[in-house]
Every structure is written in structure tokens, then in C-alpha cells.
DSSP file (Angstrom, degrees, kcal/mol; ACC not computed):
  #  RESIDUE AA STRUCTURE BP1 BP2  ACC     N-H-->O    O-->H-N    N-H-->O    O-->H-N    TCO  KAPPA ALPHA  PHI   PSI    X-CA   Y-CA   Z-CA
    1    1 A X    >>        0   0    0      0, 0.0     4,-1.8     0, 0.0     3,-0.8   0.000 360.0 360.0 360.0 -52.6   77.9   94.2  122.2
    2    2 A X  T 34  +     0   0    0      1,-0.2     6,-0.2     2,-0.2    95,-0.1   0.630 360.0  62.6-101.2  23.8   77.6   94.0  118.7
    3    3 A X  T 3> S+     0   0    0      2,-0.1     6,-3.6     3,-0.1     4,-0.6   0.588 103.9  50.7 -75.1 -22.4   74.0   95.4  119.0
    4    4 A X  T <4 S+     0   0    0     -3,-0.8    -2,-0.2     4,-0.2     7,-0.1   0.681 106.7  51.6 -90.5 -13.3   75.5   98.5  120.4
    5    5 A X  T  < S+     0   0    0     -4,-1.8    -1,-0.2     1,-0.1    -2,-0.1   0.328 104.2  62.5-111.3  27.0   77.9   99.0  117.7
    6    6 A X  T  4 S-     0   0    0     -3,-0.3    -2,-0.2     3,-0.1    -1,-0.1   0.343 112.7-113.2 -83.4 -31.1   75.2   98.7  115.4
    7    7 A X  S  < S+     0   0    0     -4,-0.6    -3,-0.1     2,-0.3    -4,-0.1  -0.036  92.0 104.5 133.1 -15.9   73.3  101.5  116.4
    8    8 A X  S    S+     0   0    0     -5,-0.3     2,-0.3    -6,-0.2    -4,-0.2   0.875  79.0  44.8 -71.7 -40.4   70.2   99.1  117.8
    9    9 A X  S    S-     0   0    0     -6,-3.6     2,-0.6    -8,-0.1    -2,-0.3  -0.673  88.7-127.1-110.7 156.0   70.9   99.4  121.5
   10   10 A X        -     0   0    0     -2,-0.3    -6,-0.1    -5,-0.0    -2,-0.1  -0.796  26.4-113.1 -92.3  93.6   71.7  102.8  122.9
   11   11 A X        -     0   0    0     -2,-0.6     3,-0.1     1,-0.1     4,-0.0   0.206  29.8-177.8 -19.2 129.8   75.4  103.2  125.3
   12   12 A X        +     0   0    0      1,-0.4     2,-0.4     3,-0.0    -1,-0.1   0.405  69.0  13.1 -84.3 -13.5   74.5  103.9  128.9
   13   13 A X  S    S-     0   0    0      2,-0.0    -1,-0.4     0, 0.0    -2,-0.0  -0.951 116.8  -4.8-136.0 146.7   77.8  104.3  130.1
   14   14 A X  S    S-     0   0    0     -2,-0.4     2,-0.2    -3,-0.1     0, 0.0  -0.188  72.0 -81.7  87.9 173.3   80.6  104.7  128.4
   15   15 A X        -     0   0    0     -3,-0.0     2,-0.5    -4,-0.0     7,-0.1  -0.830   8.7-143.8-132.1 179.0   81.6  104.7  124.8
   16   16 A X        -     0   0    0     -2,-0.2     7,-3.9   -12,-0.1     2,-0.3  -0.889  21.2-157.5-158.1 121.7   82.6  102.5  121.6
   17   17 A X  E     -A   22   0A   0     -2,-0.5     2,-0.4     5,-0.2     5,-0.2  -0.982  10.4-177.0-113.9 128.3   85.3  104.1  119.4
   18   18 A X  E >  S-A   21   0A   0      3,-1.3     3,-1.4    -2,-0.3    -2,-0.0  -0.972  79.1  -7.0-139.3 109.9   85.2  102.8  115.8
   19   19 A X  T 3  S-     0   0    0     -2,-0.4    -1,-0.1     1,-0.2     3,-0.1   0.790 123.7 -65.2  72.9  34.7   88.2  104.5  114.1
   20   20 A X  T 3  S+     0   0    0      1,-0.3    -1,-0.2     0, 0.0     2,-0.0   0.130 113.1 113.3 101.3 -48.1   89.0  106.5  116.6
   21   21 A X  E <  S-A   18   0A   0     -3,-1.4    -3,-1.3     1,-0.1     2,-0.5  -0.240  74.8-110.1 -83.6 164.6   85.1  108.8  116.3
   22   22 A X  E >   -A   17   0A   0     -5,-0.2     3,-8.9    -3,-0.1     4,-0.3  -0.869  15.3-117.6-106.3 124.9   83.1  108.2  119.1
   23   23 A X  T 3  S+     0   0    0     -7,-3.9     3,-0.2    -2,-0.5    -6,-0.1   0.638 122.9  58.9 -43.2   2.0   79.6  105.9  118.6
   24   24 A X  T 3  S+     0   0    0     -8,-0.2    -1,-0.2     1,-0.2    -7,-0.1   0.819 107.2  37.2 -78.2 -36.0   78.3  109.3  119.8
   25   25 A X  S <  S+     0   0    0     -3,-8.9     2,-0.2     2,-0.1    -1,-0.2   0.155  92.0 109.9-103.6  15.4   79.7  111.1  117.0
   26   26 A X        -     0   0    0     -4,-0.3     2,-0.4    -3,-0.2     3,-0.0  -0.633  63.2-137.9-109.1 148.6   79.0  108.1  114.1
   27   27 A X    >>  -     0   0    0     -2,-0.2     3,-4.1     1,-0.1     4,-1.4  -0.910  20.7-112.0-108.9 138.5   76.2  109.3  111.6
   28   28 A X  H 3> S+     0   0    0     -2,-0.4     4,-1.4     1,-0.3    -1,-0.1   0.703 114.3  46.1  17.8 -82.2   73.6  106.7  110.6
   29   29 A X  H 34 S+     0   0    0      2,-0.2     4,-0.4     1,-0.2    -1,-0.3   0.096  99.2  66.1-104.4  36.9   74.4  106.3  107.4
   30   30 A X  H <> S+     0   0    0     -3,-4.1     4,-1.3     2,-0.2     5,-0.4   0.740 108.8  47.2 -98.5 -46.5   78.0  106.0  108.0
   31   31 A X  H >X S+     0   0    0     -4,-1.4     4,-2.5     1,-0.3     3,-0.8   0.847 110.3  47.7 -74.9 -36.8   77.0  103.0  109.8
   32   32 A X  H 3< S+     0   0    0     -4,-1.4    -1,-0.3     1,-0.2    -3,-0.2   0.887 112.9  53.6 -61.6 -39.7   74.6  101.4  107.1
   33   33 A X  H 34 S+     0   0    0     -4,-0.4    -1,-0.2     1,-0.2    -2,-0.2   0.374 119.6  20.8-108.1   7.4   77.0  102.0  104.7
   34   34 A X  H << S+     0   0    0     -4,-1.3    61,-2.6    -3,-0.8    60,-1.0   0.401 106.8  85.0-115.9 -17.9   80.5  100.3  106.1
   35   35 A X  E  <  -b   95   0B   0     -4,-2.5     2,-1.0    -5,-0.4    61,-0.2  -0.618  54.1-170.0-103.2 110.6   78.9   97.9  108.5
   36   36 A X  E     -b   96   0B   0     -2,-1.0     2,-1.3    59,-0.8    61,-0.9  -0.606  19.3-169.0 -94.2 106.4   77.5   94.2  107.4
   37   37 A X        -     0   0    0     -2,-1.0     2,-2.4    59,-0.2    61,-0.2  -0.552  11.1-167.6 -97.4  97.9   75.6   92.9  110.5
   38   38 A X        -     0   0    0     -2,-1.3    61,-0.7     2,-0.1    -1,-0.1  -0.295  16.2-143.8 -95.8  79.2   74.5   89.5  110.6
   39   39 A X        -     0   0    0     -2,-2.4     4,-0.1    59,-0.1    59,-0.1   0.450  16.0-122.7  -5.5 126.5   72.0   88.8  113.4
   40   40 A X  S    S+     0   0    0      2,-0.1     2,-0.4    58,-0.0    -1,-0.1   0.666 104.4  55.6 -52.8 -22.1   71.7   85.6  115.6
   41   41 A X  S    S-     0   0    0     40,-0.0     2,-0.8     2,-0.0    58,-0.1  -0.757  96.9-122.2 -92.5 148.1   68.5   85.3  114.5
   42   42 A X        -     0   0    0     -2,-0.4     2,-0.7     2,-0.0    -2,-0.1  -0.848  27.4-147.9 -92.7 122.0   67.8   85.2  111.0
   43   43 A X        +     0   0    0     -2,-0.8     2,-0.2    -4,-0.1    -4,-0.0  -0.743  35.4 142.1 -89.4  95.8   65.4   88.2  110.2
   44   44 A X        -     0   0    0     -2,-0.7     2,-0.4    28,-0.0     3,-0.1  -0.856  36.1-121.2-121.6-170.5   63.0   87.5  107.5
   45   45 A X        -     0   0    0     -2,-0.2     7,-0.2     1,-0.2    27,-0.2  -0.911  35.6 -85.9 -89.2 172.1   59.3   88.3  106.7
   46   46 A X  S    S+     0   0    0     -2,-0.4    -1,-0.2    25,-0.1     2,-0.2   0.041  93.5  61.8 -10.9 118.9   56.2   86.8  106.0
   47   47 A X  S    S-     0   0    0     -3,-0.1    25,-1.6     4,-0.1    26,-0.6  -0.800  92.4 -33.0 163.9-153.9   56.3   86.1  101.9
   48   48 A X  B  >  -D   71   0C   0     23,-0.3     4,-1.6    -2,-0.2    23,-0.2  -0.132  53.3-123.8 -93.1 157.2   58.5   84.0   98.9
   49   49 A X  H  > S+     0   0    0     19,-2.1     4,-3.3    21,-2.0     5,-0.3   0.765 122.5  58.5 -96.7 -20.3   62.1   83.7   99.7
   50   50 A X  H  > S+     0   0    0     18,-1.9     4,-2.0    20,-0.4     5,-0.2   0.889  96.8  55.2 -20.2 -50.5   62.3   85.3   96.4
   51   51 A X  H  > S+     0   0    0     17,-0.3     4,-2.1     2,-0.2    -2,-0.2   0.985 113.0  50.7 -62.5 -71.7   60.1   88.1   98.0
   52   52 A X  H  X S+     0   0    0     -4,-1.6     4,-2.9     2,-0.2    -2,-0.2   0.803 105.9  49.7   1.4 -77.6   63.3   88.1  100.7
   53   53 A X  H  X>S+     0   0    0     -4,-3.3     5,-2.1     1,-0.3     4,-1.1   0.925 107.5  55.6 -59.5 -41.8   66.0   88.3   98.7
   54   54 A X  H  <5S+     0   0    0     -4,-2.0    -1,-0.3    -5,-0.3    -2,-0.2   0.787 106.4  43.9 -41.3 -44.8   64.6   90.9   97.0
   55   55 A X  H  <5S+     0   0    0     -4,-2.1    -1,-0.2    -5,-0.2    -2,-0.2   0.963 118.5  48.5 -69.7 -53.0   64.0   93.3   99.8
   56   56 A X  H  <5S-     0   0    0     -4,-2.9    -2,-0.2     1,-0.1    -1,-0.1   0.608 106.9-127.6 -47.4 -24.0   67.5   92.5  101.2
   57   57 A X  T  <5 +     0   0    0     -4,-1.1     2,-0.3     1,-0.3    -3,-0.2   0.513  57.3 144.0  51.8  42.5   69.1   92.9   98.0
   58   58 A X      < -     0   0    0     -5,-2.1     2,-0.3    -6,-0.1    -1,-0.3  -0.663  37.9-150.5-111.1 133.8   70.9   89.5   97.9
   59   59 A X        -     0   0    0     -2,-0.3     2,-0.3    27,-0.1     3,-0.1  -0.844  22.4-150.2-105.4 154.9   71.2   87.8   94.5
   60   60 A X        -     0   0    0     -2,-0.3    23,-0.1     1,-0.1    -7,-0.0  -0.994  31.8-171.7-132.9 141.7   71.3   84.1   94.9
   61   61 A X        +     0   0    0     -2,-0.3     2,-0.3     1,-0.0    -1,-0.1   0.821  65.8 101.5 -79.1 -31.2   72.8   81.2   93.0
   62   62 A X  S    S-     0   0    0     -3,-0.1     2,-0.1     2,-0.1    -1,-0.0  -0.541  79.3  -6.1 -60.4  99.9   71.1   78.8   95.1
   63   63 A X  S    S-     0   0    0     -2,-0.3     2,-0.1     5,-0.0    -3,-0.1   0.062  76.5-114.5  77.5 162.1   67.8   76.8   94.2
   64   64 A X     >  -     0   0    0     -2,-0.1     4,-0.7     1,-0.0     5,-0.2  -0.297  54.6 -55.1-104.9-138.1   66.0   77.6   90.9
   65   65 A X  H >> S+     0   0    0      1,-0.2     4,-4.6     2,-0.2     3,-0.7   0.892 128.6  56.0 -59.7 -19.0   62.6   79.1   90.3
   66   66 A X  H 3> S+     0   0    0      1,-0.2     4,-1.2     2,-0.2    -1,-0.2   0.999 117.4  36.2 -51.1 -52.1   60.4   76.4   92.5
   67   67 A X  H 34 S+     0   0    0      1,-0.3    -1,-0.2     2,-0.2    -2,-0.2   0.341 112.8  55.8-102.0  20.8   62.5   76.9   95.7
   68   68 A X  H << S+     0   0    0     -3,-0.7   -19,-2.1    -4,-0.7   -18,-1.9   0.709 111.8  51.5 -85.9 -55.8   62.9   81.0   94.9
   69   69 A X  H  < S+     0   0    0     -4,-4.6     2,-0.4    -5,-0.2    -2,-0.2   0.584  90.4 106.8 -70.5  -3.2   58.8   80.6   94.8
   70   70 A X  S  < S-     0   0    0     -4,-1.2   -21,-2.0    -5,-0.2   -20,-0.4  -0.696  82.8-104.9 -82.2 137.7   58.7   78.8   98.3
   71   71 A X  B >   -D   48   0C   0     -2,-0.4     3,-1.7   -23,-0.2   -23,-0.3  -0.249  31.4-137.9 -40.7 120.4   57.4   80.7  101.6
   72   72 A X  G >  S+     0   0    0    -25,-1.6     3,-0.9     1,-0.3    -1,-0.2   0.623  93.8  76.3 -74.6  -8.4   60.3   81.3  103.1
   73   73 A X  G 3  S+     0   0    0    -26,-0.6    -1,-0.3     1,-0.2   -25,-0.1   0.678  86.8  58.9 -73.0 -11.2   59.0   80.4  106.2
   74   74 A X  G <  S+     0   0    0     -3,-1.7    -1,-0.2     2,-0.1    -2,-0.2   0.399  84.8 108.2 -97.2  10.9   59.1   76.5  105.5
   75   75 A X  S <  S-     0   0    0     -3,-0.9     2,-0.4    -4,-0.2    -4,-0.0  -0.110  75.6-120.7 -57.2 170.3   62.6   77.1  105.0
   76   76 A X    >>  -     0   0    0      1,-0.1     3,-1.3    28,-0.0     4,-1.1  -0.994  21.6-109.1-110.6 140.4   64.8   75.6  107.8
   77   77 A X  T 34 S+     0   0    0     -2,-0.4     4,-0.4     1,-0.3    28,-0.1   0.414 123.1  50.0   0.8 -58.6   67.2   77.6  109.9
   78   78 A X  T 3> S+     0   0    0     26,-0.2     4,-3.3     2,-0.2     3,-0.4   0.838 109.7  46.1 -71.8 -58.1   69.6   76.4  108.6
   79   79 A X  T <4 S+     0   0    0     -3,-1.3    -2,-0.2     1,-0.3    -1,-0.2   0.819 114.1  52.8 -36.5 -48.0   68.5   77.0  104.7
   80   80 A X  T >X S+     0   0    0     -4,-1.1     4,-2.1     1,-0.2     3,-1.0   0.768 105.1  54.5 -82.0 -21.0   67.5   80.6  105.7
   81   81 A X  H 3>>S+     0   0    0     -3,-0.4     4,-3.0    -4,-0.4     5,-0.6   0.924 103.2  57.4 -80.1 -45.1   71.1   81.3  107.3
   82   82 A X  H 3X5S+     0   0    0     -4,-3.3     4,-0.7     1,-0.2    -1,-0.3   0.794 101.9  51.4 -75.3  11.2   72.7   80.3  104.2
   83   83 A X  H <>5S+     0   0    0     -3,-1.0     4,-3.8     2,-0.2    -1,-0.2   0.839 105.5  55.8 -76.1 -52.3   70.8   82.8  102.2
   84   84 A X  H  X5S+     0   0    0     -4,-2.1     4,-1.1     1,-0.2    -2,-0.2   0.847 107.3  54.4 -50.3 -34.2   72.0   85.4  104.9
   85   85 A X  H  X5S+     0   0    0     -4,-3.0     4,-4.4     2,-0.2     5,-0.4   0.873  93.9  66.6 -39.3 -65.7   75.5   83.9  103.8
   86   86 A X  H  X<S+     0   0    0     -4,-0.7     4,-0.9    -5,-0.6     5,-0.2   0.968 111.0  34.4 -36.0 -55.7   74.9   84.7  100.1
   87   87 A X  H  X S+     0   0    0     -4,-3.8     4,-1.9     1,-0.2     3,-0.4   0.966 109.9  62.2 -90.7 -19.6   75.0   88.5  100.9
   88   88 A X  H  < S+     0   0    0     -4,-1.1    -2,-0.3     2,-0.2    -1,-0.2   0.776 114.7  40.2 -72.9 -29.2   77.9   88.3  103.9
   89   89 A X  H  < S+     0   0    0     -4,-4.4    -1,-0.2     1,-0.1    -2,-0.2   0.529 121.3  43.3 -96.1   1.7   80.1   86.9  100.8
   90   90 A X  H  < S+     0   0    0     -4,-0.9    -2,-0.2    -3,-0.4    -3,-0.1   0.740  88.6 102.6 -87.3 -34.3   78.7   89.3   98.6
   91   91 A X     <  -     0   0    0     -4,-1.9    -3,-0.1    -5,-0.2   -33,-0.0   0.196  53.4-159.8 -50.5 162.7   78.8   92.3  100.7
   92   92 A X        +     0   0    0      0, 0.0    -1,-0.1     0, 0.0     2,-0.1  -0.197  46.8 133.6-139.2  54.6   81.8   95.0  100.0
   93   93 A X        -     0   0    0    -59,-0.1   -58,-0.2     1,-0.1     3,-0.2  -0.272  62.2-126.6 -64.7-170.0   81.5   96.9  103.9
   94   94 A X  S    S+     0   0    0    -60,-1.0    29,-1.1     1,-0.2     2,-0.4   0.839  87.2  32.5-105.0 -35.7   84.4   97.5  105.6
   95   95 A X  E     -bc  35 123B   0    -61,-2.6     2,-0.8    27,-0.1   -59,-0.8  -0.910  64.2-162.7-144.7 131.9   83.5   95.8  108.9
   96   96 A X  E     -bc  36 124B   0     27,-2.2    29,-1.7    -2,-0.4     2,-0.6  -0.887   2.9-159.3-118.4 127.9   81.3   92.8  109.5
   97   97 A X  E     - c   0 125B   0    -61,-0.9     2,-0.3    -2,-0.8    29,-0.2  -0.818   7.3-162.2-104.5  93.6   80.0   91.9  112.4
   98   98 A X  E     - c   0 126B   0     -2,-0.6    29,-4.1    27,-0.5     2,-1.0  -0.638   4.7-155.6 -96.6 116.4   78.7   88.2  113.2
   99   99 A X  E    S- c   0 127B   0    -61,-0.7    29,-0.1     1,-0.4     4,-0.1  -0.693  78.9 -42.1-100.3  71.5   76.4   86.8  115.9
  100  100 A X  S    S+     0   0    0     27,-2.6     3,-0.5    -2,-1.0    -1,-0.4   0.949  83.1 175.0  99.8  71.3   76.6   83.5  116.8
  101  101 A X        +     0   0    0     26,-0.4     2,-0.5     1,-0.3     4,-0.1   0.682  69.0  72.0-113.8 -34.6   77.1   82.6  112.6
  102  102 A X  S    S+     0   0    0      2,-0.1    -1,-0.3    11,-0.0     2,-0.3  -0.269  73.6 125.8 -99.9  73.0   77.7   79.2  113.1
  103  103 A X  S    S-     0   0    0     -2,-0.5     3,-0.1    -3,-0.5    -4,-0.0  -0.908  86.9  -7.9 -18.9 106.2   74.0   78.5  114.0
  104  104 A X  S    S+     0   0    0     -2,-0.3   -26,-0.2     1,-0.2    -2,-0.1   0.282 104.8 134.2  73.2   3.8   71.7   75.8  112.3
  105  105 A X        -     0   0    0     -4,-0.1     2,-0.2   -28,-0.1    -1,-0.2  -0.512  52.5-132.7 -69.3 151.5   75.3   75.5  109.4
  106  106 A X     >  -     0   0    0     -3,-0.1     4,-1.1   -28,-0.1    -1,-0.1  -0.215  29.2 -88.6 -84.9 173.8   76.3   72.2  108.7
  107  107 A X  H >> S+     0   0    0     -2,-0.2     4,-3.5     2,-0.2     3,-0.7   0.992 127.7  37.7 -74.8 -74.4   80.1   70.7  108.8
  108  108 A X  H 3> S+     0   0    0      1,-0.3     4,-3.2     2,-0.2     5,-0.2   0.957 117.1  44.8 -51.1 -65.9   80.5   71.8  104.9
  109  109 A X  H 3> S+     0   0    0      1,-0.2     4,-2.9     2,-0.2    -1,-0.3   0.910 115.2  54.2 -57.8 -23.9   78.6   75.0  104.8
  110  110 A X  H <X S+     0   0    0     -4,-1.1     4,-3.2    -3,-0.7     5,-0.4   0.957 109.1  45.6 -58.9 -51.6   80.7   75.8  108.3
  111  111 A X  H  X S+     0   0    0     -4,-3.5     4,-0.7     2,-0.2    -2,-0.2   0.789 111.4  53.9 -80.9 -16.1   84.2   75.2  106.7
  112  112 A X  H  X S+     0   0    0     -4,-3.2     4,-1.5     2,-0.2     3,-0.3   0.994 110.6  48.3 -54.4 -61.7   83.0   77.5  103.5
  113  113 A X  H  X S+     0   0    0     -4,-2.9     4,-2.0     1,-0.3     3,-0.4   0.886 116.6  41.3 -57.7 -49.4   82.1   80.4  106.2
  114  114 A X  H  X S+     0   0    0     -4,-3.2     4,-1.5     1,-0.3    -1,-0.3   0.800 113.0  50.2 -89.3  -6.2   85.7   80.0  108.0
  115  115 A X  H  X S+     0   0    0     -4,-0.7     4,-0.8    -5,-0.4    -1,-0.3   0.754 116.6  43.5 -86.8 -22.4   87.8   79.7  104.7
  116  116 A X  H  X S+     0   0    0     -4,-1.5     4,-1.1    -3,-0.4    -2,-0.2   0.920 118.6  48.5 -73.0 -80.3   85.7   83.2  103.3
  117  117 A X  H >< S+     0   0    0     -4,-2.0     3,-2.2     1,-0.3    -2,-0.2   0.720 114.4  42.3 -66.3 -68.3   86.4   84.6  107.1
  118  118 A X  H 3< S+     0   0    0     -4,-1.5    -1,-0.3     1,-0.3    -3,-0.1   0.932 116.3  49.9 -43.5 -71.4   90.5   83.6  107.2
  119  119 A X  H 3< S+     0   0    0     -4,-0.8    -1,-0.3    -5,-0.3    -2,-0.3   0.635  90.7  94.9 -65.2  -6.7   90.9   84.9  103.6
  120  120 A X    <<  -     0   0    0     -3,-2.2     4,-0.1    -4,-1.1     0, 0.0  -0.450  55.6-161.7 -68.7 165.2   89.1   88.6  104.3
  121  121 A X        +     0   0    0      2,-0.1    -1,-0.1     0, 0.0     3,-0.1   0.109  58.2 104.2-133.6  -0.7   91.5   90.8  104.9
  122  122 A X  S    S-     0   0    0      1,-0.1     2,-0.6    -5,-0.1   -27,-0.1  -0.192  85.0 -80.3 -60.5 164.0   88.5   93.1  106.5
  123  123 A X  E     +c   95   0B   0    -29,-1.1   -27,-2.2     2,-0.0     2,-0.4  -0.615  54.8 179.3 -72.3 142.1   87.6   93.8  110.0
  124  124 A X  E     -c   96   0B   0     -2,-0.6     2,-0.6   -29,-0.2   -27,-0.2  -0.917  13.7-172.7-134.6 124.3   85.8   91.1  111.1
  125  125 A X  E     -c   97   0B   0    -29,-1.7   -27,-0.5    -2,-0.4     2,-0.5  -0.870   7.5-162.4-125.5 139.8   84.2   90.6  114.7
  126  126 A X  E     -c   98   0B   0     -2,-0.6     2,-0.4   -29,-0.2   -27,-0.2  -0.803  12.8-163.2-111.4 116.4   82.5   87.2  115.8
  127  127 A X  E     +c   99   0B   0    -29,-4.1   -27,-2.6    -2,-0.5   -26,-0.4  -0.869  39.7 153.3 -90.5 134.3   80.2   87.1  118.8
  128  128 A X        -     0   0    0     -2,-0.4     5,-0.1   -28,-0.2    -2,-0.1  -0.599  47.0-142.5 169.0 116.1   80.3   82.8  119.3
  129  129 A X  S    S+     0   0    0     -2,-0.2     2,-0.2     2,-0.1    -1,-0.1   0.276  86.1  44.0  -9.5 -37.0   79.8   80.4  122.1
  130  130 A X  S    S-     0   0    0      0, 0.0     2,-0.6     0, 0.0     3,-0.2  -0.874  83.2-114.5-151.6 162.5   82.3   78.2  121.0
  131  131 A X  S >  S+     0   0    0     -2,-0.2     3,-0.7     1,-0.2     4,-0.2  -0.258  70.8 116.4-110.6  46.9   85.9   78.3  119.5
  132  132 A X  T 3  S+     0   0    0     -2,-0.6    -1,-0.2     1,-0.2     4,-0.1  -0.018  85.2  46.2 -88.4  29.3   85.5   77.0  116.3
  133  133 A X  T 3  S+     0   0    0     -3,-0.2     4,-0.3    -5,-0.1     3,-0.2   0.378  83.3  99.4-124.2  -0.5   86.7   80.6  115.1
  134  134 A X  S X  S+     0   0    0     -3,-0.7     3,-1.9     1,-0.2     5,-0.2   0.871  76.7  52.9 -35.1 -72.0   89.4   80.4  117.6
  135  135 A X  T 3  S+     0   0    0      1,-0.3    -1,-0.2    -4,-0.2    -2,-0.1   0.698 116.4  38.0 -50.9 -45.4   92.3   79.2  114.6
  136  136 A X  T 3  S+     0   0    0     -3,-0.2    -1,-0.3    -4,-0.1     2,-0.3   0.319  93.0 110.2 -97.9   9.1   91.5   82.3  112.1
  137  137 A X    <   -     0   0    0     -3,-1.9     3,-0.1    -4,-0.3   -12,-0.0  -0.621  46.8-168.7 -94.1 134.9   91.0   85.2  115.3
  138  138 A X  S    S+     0   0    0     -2,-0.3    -1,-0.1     1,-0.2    -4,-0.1   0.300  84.1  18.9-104.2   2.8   94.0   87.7  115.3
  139  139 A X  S    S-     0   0    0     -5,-0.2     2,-0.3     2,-0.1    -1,-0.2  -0.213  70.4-171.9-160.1  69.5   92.5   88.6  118.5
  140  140 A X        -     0   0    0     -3,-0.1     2,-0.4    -6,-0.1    -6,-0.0  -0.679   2.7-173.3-110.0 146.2   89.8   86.9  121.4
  141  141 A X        -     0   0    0     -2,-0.3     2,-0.5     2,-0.0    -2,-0.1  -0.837  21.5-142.6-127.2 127.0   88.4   88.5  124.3
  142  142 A X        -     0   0    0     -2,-0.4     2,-0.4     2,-0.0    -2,-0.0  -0.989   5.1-155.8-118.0 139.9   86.5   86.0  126.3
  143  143 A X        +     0   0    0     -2,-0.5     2,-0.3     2,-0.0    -2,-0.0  -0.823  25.6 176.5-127.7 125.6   83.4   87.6  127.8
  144  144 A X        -     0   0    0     -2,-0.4     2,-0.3     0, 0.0    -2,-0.0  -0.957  37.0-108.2-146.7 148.8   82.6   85.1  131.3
  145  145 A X        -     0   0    0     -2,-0.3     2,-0.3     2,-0.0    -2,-0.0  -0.499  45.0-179.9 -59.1 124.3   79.8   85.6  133.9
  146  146 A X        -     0   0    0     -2,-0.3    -1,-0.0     2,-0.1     0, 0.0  -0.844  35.4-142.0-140.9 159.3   81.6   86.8  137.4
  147  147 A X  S    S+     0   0    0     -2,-0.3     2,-0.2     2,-0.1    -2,-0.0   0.185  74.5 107.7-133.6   3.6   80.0   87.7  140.8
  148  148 A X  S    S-     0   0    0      2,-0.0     2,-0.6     1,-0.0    -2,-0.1  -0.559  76.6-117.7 -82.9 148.1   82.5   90.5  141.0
  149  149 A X              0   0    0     -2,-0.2    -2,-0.1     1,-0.1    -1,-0.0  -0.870 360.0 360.0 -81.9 121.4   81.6   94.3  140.6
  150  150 A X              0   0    0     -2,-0.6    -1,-0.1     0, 0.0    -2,-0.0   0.453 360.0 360.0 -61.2 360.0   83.5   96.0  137.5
């Protein structure tokens, strides 16, 4: 889902209205430039997580210069998600969309994410297995496998 209201997948049936406009009718760079999407995967490449941040544009408070100059691939899941963090509480879009976000997080770095998530006052929509976002959701839609024809 929130690969098609990202632009990534294309609609075969149907439509997605976001304000009203139709995903048809949504320009590109309307979407890069209100929507922060943070992927179930963590996307980085091959280089320094320095290298990373940089591309991403993410300033970080987090490690000094040693563990800026480490491959960010010997990072752990978990380590690289909270970089991705870094710019989802930096970001200023208008609607953020979150895949699965508590993935490889620890108990602490988990209650940071849902005390930033309760206090935005943005839209915010959370694709996630499990209902630890339940408390702060002004709205849930539970998505279940069915043997029925829509």
C-alpha cells in the first residue's frame, strides 16, 4: 500500500486520493517534496556511513568520527534503522509514511519513535504487524488474509 502511494508501484485498478487529487493526477515532485517514506528495509549503499548520510542528507548526532568512518555495512539493522530515524525526526513533509518501523529497534529507541509519533501533529500512516502503535492511532484499518472474492 504504502508503495503505491509512493509512486513505486503502479495502480491497476482503482485509485488513491491524497487531498482529494487523484494518484493519477499527483506530480512527482509533489510527492518528493511532502512525503517522508521510510522503507521496511533499510536502503543503504556500499561505502562509510558517513558516505550515507551524506547522500541522504541526514545530519547525525550520533557516534563521532571513528563510527561516521565505519562501512556502513557492518552496521546492524538495528544501528542502520536508527540513522533512518535521525532524518524521520528531522524531516519537515507533511505526511510520513512508515513500514513496519519498529524493526531491529530496541525497547528505548521504540518508546523515543512512539513519543515523536503521538506528539506530530502531521499525517502519519504506519504499515505494522503488531499493535504497538495501536495506543497513539486516531484511526486502524486491519488488513487480514480471506478466501473471499472482493
Amino acid at each position: 500500500m504504502l508503495k503505491l502511494l509512493t509512486g513505486f508501484y503502479e495502480m491497476q485498478e482503482g485509485e488513491i486520493r491524497i487531498g482529494g487529487i487523484c494518484n493519477q493526477d499527483i506530480r512527482e515532485e509533489w510527492i518528493v517534496s511532502n512525503i517522508f517514506y521510510l522503507p521496511q528495509n533499510n536502503l543503504f549503499l556500499p561505502g562509510t556511513v558517513e558516505e550515507n548520510l551524506r547522500l541522504r542528507g541526514i545530519r547525525t548526532s550520533l557516534g563521532g568520527d571513528a563510527y561516521l568512518r565505519k562501512n556502513i555495512m557492518e552496521l546492524s539493522e538495528g544501528q542502520r534503522k536508527r540513522l533512518i530515524l535521525e532524518e524521520l525526526y528531522r524531516t519537515d513533509k507533511k505526511i510520513l509514511l512508515l513500514d513496519e518501523p519498529e524493526n531491529h529497534l530496541d525497547r528505548d529507541v521504540m518508546n523515543e519513535l512512539i513519543t515523536f509519533l503521538k506528539n506530530d501533529k502531521r499525517t502519519i500512516i504506519i504499515v505494522s504487524h503488531v499493535g504497538i502503535f495501536d495506543s497513539i492511532a486516531d484511526k486502524i484499518w486491519r488488513l487480514e488474509k480471506c478466501n473471499d472474492a472482493i
